[in-house]
C-alpha positions in Angstrom: 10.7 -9.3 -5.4 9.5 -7.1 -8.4 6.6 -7.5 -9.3 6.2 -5.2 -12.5 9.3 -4.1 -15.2 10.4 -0.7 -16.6 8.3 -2.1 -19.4 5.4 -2.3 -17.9 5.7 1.4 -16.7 5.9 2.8 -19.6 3.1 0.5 -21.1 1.1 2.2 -18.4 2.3 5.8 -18.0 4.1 6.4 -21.3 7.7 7.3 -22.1 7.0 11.1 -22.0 6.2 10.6 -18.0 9.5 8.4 -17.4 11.7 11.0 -19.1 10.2 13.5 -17.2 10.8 11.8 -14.0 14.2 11.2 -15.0 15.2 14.2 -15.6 17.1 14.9 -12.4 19.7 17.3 -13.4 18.5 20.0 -15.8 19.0 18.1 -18.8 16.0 16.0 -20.4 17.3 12.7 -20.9 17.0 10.0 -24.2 16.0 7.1 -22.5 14.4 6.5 -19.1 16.9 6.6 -16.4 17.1 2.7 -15.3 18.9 2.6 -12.3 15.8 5.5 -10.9 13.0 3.0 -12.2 14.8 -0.1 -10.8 15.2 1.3 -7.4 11.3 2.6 -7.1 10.6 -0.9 -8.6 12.8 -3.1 -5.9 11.3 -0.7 -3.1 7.5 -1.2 -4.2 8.6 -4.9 -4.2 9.6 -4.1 -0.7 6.4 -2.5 0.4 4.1 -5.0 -1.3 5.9 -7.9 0.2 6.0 -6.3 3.7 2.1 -6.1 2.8 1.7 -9.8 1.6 4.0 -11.5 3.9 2.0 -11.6 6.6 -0.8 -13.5 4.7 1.2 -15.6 1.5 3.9 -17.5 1.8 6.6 -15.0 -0.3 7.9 -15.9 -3.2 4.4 -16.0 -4.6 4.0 -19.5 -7.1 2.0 -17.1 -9.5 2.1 -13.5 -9.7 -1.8 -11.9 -9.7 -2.3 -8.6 -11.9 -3.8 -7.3 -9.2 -0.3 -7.5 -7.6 1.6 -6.0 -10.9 -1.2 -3.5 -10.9 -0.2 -2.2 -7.2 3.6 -2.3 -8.0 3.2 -0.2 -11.1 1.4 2.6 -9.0 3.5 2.1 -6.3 6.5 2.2 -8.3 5.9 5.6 -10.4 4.5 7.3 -7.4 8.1 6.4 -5.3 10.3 7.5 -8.9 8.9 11.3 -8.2 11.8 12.7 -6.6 9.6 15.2 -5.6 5.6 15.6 -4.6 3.8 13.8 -7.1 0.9 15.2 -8.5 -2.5 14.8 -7.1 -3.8 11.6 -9.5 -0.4 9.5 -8.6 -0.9 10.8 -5.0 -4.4 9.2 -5.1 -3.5 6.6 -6.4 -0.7 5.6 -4.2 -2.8 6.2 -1.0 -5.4 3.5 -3.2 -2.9 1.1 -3.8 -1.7 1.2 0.1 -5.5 0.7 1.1 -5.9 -2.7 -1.2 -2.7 -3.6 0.4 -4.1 -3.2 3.8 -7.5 -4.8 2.9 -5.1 -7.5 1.5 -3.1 -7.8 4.6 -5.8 -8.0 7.1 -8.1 -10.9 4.8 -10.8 -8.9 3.8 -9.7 -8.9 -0.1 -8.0 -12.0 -1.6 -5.7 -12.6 -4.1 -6.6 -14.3 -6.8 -4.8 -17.1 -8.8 -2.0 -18.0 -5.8 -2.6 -21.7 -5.8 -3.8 -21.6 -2.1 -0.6 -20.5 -0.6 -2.5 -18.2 1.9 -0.4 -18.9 5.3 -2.1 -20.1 7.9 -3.4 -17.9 10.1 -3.3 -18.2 14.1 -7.4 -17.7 14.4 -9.5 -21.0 15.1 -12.3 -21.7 13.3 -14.4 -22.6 16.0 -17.7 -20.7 16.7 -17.4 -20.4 20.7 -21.0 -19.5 22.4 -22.6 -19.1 25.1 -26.0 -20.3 25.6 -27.4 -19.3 29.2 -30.6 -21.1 30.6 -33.8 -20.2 29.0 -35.8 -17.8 31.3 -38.8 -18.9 30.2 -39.8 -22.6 30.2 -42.5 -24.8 31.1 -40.8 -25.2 34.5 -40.2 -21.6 34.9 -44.0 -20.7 34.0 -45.3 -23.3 36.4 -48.5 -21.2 38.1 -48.8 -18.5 35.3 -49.7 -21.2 32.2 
């Protein structure tokens, strides 16, 4: 699923960056190379949903910014055709680490209407309580 546009990227990185990026052959180009963007977009779609389907029920009813957010970063980082500087790098390896905390419950996406799947864990508190040591029948002789 995509989960931002080619919009969207240049809302957030600016059309000087996609120009940049799509300039793949020596010549700058006029306009953002769409096909590039629309492949790094479908495969951050990809990743986020390898992320999320182990937790939501995919398609997701509502799509959180949160989500867009990740897909954006996601997405510019995999349009580098080669290494990416340092901030997208960062960035990337961020976005990857909210998936995971995503993934294993310990963040929560916002604004899903409750579609989280269900998960295989009880939600029973098992314990075990052991005789007490020291009672009134134990302490006979010492009280």
């Amino acid at each position: 699923m995509a989960y931002c546009d080619i919009a969207q990227l240049t809302a957030r990185y600016g059309s000087p960056m996609l120009l940049q990026l799509s300039d793949r052959g020596g010549t700058y180009p006029v306009v953002p190379d769409a096909a590039l963007f629309a492949r790094a977009i479908t495969d951050a779609g990809a990743l986020i949903d390898g992320y999320l389907g182990g937790r939501y029920q995919l398609p997701l009813s509502s799509l959180p910014t949160l989500v867009t957010n990740l897909a954006q970063v996601i997405a510019i980082y995999m349009a580098h055709g080669s290494v990416a500087p340092e901030k997208i790098r960062k960035d990337y390896d961020d976005a990857l680490r909210q998936l995971q905390a995503i993934a294993n419950g310990t963040m929560v996406l916002t604004g899903v209407d409750g579609l989280e799947a269900t998960g295989t864990e009880s939600n029973e508190v098992l314990t075990n309580e052991p005789s007490r040591p020291l009672s009134a029948d134990t302490m006979t002789g010492y009280i």
